[in-house]
C-alpha positions as CSV (number, residue, x, y, z in Angstrom):
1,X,-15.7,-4.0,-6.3
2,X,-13.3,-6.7,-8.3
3,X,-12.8,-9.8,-5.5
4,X,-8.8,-9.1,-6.3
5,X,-9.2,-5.7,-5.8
6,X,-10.8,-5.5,-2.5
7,X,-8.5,-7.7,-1.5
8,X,-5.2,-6.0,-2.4
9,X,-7.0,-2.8,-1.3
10,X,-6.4,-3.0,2.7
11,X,-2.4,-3.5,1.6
12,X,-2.5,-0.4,-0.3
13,X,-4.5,1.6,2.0
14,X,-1.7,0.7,5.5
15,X,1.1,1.8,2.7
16,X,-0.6,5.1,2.0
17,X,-0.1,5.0,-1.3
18,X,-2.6,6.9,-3.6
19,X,-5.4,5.1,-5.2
20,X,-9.2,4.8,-6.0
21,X,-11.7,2.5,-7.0
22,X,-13.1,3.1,-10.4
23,X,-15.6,0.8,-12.2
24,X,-14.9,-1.8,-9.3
25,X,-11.3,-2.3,-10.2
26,X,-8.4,-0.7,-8.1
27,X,-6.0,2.1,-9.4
28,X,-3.0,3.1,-7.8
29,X,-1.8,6.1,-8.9
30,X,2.4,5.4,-10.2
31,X,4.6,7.8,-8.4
32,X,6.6,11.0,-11.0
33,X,3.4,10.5,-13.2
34,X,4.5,7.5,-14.2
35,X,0.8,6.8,-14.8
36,X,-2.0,4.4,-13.3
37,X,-1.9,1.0,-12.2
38,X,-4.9,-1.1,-12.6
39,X,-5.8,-4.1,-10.8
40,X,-8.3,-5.8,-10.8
41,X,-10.5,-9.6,-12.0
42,X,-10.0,-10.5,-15.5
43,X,-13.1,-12.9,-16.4
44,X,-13.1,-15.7,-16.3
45,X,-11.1,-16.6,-13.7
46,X,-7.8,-14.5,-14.2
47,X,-6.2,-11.2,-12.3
48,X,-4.6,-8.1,-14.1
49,X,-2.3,-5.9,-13.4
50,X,-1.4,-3.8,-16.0
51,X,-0.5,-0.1,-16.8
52,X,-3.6,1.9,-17.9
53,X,-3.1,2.8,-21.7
54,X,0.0,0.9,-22.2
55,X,0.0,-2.8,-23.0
56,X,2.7,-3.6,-20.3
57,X,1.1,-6.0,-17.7
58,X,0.9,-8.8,-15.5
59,X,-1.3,-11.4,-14.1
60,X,-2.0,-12.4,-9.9
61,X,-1.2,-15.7,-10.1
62,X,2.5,-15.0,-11.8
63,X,2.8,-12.6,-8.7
64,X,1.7,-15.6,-6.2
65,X,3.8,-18.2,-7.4
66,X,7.2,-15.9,-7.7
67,X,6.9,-14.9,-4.3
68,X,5.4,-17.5,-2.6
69,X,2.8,-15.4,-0.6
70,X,-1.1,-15.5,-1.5
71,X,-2.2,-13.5,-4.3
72,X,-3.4,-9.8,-2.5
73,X,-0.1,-9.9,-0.9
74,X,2.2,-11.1,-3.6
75,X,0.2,-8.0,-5.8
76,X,1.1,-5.9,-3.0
77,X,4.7,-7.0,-2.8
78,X,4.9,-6.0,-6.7
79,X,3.7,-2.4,-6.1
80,X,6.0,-2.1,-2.6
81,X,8.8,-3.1,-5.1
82,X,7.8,-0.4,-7.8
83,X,7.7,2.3,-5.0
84,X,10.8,1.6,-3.5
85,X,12.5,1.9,-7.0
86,X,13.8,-2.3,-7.0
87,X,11.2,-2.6,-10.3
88,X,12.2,0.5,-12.6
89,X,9.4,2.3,-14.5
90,X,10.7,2.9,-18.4
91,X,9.5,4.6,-21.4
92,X,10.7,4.1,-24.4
93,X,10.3,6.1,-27.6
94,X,10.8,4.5,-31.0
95,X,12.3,6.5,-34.1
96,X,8.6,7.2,-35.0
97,X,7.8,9.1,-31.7
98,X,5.8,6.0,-30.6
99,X,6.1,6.0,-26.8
100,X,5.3,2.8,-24.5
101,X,5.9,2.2,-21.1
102,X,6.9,-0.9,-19.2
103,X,7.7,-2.2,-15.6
104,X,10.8,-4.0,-15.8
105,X,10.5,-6.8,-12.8
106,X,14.4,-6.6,-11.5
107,X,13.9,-10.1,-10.5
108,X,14.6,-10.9,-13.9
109,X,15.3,-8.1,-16.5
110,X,18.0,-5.4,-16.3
111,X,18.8,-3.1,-18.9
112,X,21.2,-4.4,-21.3
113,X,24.4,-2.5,-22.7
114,X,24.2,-4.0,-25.6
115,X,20.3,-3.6,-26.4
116,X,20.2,-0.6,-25.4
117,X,23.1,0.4,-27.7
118,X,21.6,-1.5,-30.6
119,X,18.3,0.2,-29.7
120,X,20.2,3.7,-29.1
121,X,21.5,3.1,-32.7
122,X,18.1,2.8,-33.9
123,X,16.4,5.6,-32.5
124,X,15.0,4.3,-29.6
125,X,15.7,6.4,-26.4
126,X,14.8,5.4,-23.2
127,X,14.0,7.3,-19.9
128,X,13.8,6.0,-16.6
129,X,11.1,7.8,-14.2
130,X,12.5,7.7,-10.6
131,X,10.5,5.5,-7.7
132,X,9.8,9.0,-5.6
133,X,9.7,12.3,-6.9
């Protein structure tokens, strides 16, 4: 198993939220089928934390030095902030049909009126998936 992963792991597993291991890298499993979180070591010397199948994502050390705790727990910090709804889970559709899905970290983004209008406009829509179905 990933070093990052086993070590984020033992956080997951007192939260109860779902997971597995798969090809040594952690997967937490998004609550209203959001989708899958992957974490795990990014070679060299990195950590990811990214949605599986979307491009959305994140690195452990960002985590670390935004909340000041070491890495496993600042990783742990970001998912406790995605299940308790404070990070909102979006998907967004372009005119196309394209769909993508980001984490928006409410320590910094919020949905703004007037992107979303201009977006609206567009074609975009957006949907917001709840923290707890």
């Amino acid at each position: 198993m990933d070093k990052i992963a086993a070590a984020v792991l033992p956080f997951i597993q007192q939260r109860g939220y779902p997971h597995r291991i798969e090809n040594g890298q952690l997967i937490v499993i998004l609550p209203s089928n959001f989708g899958e979180l992957l974490i795990g070591d990014a070679p060299p010397d990195d950590t990811m934390i990214g949605l599986v199948g979307y491009a959305w994502h994140t690195h452990g050390d960002i985590e670390e030095e935004l909340s000041g705790l070491p890495m496993a727990e600042a990783i742990a910090q970001r998912v406790d902030r995605i299940f308790a709804g404070k990070d909102l889970m979006v998907e967004e559709t372009d005119p196309n049909g394209k769909v993508d899905r980001v984490i928006l970290d409410s320590r910094f983004e919020s949905m703004d009126p007037k992107e979303t209008l201009s977006k609206a406009l567009e074609g975009y829509t957006a949907r917001v998936f709840p923290a707890r179905t």
